[in-house]
C-alpha atoms as a printed R data frame, in Angstrom:
    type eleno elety resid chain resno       x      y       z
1   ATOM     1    CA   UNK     A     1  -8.037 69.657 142.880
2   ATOM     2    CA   UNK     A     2  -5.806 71.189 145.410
3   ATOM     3    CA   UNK     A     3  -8.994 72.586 147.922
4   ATOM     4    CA   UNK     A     4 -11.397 70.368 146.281
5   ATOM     5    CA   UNK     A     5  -9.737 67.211 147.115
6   ATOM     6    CA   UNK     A     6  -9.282 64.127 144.804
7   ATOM     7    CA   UNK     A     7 -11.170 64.546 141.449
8   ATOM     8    CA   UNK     A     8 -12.099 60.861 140.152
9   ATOM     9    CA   UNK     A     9 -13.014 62.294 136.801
10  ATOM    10    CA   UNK     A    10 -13.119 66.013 135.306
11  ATOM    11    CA   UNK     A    11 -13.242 68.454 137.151
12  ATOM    12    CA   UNK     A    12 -14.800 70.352 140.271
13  ATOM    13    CA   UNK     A    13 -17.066 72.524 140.265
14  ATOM    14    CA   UNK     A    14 -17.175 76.054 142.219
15  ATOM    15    CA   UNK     A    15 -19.986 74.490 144.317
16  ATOM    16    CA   UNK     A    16 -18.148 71.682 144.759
17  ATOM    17    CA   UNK     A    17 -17.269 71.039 149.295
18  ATOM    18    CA   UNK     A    18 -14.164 71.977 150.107
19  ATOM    19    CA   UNK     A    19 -12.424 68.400 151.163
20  ATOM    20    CA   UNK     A    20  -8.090 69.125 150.565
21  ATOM    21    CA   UNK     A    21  -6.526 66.164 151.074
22  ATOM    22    CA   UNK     A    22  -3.338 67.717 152.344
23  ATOM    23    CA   UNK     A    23  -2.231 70.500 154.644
24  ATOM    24    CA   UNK     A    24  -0.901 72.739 152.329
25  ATOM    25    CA   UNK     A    25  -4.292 72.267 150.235
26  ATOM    26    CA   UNK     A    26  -5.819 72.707 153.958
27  ATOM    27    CA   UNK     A    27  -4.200 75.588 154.666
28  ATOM    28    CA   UNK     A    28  -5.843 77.085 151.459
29  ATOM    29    CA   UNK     A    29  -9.371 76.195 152.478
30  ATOM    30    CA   UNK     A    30  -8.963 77.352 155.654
31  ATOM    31    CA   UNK     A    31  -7.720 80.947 154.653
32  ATOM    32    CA   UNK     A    32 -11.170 80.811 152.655
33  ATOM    33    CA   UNK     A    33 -13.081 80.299 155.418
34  ATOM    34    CA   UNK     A    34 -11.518 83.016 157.459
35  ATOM    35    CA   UNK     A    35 -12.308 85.246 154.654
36  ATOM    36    CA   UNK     A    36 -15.768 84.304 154.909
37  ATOM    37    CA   UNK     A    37 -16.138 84.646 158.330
38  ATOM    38    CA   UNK     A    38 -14.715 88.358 158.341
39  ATOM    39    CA   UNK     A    39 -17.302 88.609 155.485
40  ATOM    40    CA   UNK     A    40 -20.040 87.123 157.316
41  ATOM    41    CA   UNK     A    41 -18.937 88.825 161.123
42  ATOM    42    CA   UNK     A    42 -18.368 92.034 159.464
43  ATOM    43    CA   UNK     A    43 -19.891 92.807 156.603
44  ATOM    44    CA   UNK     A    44 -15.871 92.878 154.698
45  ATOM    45    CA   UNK     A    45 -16.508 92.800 150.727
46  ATOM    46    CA   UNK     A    46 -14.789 89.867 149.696
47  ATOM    47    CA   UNK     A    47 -14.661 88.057 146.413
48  ATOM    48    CA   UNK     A    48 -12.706 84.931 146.145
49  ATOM    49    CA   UNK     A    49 -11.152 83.573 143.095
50  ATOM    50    CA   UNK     A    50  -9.409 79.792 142.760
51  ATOM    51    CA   UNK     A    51  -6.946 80.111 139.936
52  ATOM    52    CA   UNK     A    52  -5.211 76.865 138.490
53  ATOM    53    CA   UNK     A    53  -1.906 76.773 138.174
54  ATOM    54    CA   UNK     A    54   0.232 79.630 136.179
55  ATOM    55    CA   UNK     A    55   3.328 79.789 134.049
56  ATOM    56    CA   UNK     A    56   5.232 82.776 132.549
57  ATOM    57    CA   UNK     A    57   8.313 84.760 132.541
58  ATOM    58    CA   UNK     A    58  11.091 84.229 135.303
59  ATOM    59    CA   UNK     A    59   9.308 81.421 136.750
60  ATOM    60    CA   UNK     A    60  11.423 78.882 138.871
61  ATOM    61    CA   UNK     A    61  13.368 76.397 136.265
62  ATOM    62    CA   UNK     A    62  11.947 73.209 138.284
63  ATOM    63    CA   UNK     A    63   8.309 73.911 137.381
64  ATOM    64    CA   UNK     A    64   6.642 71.728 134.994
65  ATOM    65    CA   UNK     A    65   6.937 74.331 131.868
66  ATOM    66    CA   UNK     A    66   9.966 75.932 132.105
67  ATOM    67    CA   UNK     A    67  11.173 72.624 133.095
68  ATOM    68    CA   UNK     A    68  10.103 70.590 130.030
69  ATOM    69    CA   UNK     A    69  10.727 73.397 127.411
70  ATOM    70    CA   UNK     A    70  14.614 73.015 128.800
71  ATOM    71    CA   UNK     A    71  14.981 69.440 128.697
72  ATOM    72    CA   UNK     A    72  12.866 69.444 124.831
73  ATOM    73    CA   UNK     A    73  15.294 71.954 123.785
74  ATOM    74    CA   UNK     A    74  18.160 70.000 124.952
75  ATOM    75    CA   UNK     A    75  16.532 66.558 123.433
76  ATOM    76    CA   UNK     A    76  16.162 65.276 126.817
77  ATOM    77    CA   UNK     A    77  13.182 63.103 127.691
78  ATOM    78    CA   UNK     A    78  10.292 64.672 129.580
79  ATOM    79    CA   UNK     A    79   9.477 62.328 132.302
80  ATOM    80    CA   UNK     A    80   6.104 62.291 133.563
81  ATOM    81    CA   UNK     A    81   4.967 60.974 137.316
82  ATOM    82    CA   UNK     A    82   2.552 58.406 137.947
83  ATOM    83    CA   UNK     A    83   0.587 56.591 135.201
84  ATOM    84    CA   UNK     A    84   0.483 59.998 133.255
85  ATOM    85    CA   UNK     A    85  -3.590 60.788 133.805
86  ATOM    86    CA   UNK     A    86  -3.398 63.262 136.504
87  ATOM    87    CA   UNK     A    87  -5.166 66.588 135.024
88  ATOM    88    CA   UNK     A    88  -3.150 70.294 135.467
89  ATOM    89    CA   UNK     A    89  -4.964 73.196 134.191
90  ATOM    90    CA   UNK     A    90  -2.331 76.587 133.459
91  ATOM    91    CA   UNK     A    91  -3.241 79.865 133.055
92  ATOM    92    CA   UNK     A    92   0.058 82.421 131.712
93  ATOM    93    CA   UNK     A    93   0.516 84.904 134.320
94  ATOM    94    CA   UNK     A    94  -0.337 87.956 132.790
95  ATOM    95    CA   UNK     A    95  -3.951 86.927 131.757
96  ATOM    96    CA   UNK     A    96  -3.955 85.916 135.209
97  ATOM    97    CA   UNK     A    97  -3.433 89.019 136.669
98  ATOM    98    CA   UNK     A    98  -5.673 91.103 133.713
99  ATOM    99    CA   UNK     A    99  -8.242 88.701 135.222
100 ATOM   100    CA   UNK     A   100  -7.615 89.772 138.810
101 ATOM   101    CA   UNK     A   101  -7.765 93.560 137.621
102 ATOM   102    CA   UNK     A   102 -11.365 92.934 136.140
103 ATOM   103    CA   UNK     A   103 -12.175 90.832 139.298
104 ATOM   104    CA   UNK     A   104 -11.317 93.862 141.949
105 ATOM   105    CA   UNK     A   105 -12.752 96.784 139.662
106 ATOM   106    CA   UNK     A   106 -15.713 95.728 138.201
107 ATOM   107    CA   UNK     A   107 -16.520 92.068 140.702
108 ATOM   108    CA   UNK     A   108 -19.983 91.948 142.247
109 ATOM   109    CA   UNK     A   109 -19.470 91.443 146.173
């Protein structure tokens, strides 16, 4: 969502236009498009990957997961924003970054 913009229903696609609908989601397109433009300018292999959002080990205590497993082991409610049907996708950190490694080494450009 963050690059792609608001999502009505399901999700975006890679193909999908870039349309963020804030400026931290802008400043994430934008750094795209610089990428591209070294790419394009200059010949620079790049590959770009959007990951969702990730969890793991040591993360900050006010995001989502480590957040809710906290209050659920303390038998506090878990309150949810909104109307409760906004979409997150995670990913844990480590296959994250396993991903990444196959991404760099073995990526077509």
């Amino acid at each position: 969502d963050e690059v792609y913009g608001g999502v009505s229903a399901g999700f975006s696609g890679e193909d999908a236009p870039l349309a963020p609908a804030n400026p931290y989601s802008a400043t994430k397109a934008a750094a795209e498009h610089i990428v591209m433009a070294y790419h394009r300018s200059y010949g620079v292999p790049v590959i770009i990957t959007r990951t969702c959002n990730m969890y793991g080990r040591h993360q900050y205590p006010e995001k989502v997961i480590p957040r809710f497993i906290l209050l659920a082991s303390e038998n506090r409610p878990c309150s949810i924003h909104g109307e409760g049907d906004a979409i997150r996708s995670f990913v844990y950190v480590e296959d994250a970054a396993e991903a990444f490694d196959v991404v760099m080494h073995r990526g077509v450009v």
